[in-house]
C-alpha positions as CSV (number, residue, x, y, z in Angstrom):
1,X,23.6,-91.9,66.4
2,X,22.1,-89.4,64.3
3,X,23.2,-88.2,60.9
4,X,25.7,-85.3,61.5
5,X,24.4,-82.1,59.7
6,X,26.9,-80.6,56.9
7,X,28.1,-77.0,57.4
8,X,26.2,-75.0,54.8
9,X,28.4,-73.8,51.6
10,X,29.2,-70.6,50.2
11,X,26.2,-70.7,47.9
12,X,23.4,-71.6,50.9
13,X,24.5,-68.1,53.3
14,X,24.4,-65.7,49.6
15,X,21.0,-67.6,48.8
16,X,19.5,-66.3,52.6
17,X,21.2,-63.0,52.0
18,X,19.4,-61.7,48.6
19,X,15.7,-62.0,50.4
20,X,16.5,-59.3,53.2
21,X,18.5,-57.0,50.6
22,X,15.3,-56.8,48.8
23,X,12.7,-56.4,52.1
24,X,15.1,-53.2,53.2
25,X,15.0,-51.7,49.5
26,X,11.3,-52.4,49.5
27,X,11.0,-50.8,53.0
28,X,12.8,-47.9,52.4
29,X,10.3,-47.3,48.7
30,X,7.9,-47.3,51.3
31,X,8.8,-44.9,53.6
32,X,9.7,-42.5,51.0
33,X,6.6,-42.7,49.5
34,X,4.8,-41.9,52.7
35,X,7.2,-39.1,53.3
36,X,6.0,-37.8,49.8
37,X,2.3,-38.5,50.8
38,X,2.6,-36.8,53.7
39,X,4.3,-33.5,52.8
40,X,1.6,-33.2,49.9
41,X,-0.8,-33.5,52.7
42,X,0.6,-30.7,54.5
43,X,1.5,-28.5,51.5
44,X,-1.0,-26.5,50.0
45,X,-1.2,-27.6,46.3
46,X,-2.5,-25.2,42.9
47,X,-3.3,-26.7,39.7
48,X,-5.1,-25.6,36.8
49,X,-7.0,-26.8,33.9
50,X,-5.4,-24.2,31.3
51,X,-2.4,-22.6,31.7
52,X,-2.6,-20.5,28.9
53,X,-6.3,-19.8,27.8
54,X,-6.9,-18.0,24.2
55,X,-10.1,-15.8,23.9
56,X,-11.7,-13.4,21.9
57,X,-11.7,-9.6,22.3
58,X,-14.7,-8.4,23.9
59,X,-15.8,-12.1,25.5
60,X,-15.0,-13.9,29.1
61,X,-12.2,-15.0,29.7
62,X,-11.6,-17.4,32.8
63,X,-8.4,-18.3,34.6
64,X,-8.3,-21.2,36.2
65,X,-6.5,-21.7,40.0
66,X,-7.4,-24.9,41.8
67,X,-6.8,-25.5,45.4
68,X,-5.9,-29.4,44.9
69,X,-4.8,-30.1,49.0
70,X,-4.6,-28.2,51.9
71,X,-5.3,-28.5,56.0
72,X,-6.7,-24.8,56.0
73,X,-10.1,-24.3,55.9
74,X,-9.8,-21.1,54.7
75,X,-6.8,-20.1,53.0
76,X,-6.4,-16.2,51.7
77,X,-6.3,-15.6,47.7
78,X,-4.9,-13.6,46.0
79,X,-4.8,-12.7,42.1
80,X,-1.9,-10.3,40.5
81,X,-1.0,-8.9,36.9
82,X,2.5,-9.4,36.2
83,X,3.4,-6.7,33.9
84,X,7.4,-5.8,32.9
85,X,7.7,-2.7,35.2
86,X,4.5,-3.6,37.6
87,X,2.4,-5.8,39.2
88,X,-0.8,-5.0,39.9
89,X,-3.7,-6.4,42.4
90,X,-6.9,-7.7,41.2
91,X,-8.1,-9.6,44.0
92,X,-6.4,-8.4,47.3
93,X,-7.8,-9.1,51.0
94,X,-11.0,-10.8,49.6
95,X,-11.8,-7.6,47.3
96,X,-11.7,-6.8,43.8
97,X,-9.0,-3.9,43.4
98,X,-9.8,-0.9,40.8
99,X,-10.9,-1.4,37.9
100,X,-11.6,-4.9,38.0
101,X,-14.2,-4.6,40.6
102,X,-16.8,-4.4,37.9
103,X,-14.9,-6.2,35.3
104,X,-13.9,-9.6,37.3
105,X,-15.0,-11.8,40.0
106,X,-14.4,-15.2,41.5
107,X,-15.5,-18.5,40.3
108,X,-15.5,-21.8,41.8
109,X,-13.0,-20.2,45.4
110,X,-10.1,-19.8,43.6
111,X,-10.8,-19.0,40.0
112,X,-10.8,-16.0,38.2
113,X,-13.2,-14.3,35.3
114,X,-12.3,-11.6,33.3
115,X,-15.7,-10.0,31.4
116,X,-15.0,-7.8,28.3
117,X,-11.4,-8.7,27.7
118,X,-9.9,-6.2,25.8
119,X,-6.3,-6.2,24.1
120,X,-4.6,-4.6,26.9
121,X,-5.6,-7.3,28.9
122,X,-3.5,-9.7,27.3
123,X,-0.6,-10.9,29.7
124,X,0.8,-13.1,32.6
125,X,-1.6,-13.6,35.7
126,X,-1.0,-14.9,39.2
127,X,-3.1,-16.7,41.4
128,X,-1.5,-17.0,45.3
129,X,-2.9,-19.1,47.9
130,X,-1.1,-18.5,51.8
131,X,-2.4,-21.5,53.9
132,X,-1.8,-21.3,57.4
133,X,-2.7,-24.4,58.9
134,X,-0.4,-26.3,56.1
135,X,3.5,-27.3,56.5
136,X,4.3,-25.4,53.3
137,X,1.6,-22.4,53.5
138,X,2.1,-20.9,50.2
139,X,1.7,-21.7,46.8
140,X,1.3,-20.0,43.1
141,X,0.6,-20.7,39.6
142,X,0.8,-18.7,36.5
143,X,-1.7,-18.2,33.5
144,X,-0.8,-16.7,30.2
145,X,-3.7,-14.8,28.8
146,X,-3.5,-14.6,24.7
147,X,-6.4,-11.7,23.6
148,X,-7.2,-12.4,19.7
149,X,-8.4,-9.3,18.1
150,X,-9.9,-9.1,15.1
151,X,-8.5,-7.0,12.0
152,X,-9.7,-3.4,11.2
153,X,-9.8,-2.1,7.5
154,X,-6.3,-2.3,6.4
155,X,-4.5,0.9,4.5
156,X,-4.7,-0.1,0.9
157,X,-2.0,2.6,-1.9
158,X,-2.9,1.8,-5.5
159,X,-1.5,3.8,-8.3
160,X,-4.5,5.7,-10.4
161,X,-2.3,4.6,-13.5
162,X,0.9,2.9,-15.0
163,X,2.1,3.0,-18.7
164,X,2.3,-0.6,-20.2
165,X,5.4,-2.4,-19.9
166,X,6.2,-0.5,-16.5
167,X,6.4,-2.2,-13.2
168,X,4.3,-1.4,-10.3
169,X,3.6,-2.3,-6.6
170,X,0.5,-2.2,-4.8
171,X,0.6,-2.5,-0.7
172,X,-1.9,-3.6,1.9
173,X,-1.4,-3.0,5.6
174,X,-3.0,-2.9,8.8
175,X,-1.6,-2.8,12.1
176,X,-4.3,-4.0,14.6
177,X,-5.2,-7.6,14.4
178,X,-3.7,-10.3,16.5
179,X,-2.5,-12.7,15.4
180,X,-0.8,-10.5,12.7
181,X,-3.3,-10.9,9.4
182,X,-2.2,-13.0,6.2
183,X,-3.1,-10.7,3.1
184,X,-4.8,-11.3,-0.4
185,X,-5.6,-9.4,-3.2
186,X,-8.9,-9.1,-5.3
187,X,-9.5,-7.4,-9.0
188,X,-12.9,-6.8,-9.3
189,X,-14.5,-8.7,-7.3
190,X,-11.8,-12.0,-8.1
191,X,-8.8,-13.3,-6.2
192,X,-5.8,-13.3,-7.7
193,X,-3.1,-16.4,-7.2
194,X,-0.1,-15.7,-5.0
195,X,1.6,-16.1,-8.6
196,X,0.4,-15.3,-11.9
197,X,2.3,-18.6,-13.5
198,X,0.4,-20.8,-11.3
199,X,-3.2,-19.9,-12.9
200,X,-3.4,-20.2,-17.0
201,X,-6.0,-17.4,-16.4
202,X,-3.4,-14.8,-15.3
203,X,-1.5,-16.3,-17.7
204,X,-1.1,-13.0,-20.1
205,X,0.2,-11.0,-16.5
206,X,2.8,-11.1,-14.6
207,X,2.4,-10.6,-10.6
208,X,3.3,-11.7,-7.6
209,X,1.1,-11.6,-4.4
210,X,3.1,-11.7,-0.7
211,X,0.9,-12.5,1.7
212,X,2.8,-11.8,5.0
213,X,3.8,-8.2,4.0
214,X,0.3,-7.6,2.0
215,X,2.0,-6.8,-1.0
216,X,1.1,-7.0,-4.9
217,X,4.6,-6.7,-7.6
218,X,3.7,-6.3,-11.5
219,X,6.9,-7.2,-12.6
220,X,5.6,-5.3,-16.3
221,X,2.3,-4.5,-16.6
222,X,-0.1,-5.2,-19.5
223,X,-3.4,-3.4,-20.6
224,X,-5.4,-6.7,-19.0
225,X,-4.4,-5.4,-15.7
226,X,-6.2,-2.5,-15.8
227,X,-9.4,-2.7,-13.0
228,X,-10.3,-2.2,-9.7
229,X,-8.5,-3.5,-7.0
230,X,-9.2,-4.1,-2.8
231,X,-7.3,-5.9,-0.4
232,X,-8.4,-8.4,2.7
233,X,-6.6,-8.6,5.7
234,X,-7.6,-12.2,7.6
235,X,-6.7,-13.9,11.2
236,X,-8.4,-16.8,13.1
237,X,-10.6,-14.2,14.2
238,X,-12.0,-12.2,11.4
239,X,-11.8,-10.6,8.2
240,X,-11.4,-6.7,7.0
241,X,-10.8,-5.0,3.3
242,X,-9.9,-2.2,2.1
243,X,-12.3,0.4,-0.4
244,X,-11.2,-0.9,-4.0
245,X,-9.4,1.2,-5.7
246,X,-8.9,1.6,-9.6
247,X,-5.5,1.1,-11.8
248,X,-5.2,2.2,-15.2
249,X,-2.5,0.5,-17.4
250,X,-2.5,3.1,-20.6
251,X,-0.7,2.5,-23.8
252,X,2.5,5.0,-24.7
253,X,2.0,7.0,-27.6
254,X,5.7,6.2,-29.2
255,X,5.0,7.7,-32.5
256,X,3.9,11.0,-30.3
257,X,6.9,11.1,-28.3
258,X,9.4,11.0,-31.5
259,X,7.3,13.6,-32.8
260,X,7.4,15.9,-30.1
261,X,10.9,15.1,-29.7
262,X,11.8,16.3,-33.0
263,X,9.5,19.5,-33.0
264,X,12.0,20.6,-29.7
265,X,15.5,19.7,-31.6
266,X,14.1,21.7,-34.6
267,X,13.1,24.4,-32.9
268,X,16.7,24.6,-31.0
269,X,18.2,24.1,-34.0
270,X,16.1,27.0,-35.6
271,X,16.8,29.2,-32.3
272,X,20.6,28.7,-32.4
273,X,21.3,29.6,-36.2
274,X,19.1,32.7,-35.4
275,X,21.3,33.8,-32.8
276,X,24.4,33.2,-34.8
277,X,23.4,34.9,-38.0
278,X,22.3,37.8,-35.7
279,X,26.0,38.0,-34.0
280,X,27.6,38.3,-37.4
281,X,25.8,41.1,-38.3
282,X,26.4,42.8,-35.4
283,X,23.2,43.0,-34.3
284,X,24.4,42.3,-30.3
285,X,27.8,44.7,-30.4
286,X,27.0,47.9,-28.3
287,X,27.3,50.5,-30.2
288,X,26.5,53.6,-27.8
289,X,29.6,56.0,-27.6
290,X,29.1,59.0,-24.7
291,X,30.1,62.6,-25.4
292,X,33.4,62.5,-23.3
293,X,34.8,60.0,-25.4
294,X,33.8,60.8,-28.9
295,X,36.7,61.7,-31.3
296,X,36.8,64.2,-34.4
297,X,38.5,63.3,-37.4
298,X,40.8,65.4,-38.6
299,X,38.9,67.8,-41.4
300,X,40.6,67.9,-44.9
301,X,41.5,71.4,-45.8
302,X,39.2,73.4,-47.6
303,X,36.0,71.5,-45.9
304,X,34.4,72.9,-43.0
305,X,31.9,70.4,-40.7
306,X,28.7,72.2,-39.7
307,X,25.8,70.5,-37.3
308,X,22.6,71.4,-37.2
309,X,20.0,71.2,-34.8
310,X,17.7,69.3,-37.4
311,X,21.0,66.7,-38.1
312,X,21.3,64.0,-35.6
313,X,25.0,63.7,-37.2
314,X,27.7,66.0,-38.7
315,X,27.7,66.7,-42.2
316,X,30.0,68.7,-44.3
317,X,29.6,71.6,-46.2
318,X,33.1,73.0,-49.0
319,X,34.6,76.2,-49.2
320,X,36.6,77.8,-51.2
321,X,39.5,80.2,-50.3
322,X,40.2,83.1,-52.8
């Protein structure tokens, strides 16, 4: 007789089991992965190698849309401006729309150039591909366009001239660069530190130099400021200054001022004992007196009053009664 075959144990059946859990978990990995395969087959797909391209004002600028799978053989394209209240068509039914028929064209199928960008060009783009033949026909991608423009000759105010000791402020400014300009400030011909403590030459001044808002703060000028003073608006792209202008820091006459403020109290002084004096002597009571209201005094007897024509008053004249 043979040797009778145990019953396998707990641990033999779990040992069998664990080897088709992992084939079904590895079979279904696969099938999802085809599924994935397959609908990217059948879906027209966009990429692009810049999402958000950065050029100059007044060069090409290219969008890039790129058809990465698809079943049609010739899908329709379409490129769009998305603008806050608009959208606009620059490719539409194979055809450059407006404007842009001179200014754009295609590149490559799919992708767009732009020729003499300008600032108003700046914005979001849309490239639309509608594929027939495909299980998921449509598909879109957007570009950012940045435009960077270069600075124009900012606005420079300089005061002509500032006592010593007073404060001033001098401002730069200039509205059409992108990015938005840093600012700096020259004196003839010599930058000057965004503080005056940080440079032992400024050392005898006292200034402060903002270079976001393009302004320059003497917090109390001295005669060493004096001189002639431009401003340069910068960005990535370029440069711009302003025509220098000069600021004279003159000295106050102190001894001047006391002086002439004492010549005015004197002469007040002068003016209001004048008038006084001529008060009390009655130089300002009205002494006019019309005919209606005139009054004789009574005559003394034995003196008669007589006027004459060659009299501008009455005078008297005695008589005697015998």
């Amino acid at each position: 007789m043979g040797n009778a075959q145990a019953p396998a144990g707990p641990g033999q059946r779990l040992s069998c089991t664990i080897p088709i859990m992992a084939l079904r978990r590895r079979a279904a990995l696969w099938l999802l992965l085809a599924a994935m395969l397959r609908y990217r087959i059948l879906a027209v797909e966009l990429i692009s190698t810049n999402l958000n391209p950065v050029v100059q004002e007044f060069q090409r600028a290219e969008l890039s849309c790129i058809i990465a799978s698809t079943k049609t053989a010739n899908p329709r394209i379409e490129w769009k401006k998305i603008g806050s209240k608009e959208t606009t068509y620059l490719l539409y039914n194979n055809k450059m729309q407006g404007e842009w028929e001179h200014r754009a064209q295609l590149h490559s199928r799919t992708s767009l150039i732009i020729y003499n960008v300008t600032r108003a060009d700046k914005g979001l783009y849309r490239c639309e591909v509608v594929a027939p033949d495909d299980t998921i026909i449509g598909a879109e991608i957007n570009i950012n366009l940045t435009v960077h423009v270069k600075p124009m000759a900012p606005t420079c105010r300089v005061p002509q001239s500032v006592p010593v000791g007073k404060s001033a402020t001098l401002s730069c400014q200039e509205k059409e660069g992108f990015p938005e300009p840093t600012y700096s400030w020259h004196r003839n011909g010599e930058a000057l530190p965004l503080d005056s403590k940080s440079s032992s030459k400024f050392q005898n001044s006292s200034f402060t130099v903002n270079p976001r808002t393009g302004t320059l703060v003497f917090n109390e000028l001295q005669k060493g400021d004096s001189g002639r003073y431009s401003c340069r608006a910068m960005n990535a792209v370029g440069d711009a200054w302003c025509e220098g202008q000069d600021m004279e820091v003159y000295d106050l006459n102190v001894a001047g001022i006391i002086g002439g403020v004492l010549v005015v109290l004197l002469v007040l002084s002068l003016t209001t004992v004048g008038i006084c004096c001529a008060y009390r002597k009655g130089f300002f009571v009205n002494n006019k007196q019309n005919g209606n209201s005139y009054k004789t005094t009574a005559k003394p007897d034995g003196v008669n009053y007589i006027r004459t024509d060659d009299e501008g008053d009455f005078r008297h004249k005695s008589s005697f009664v015998i």
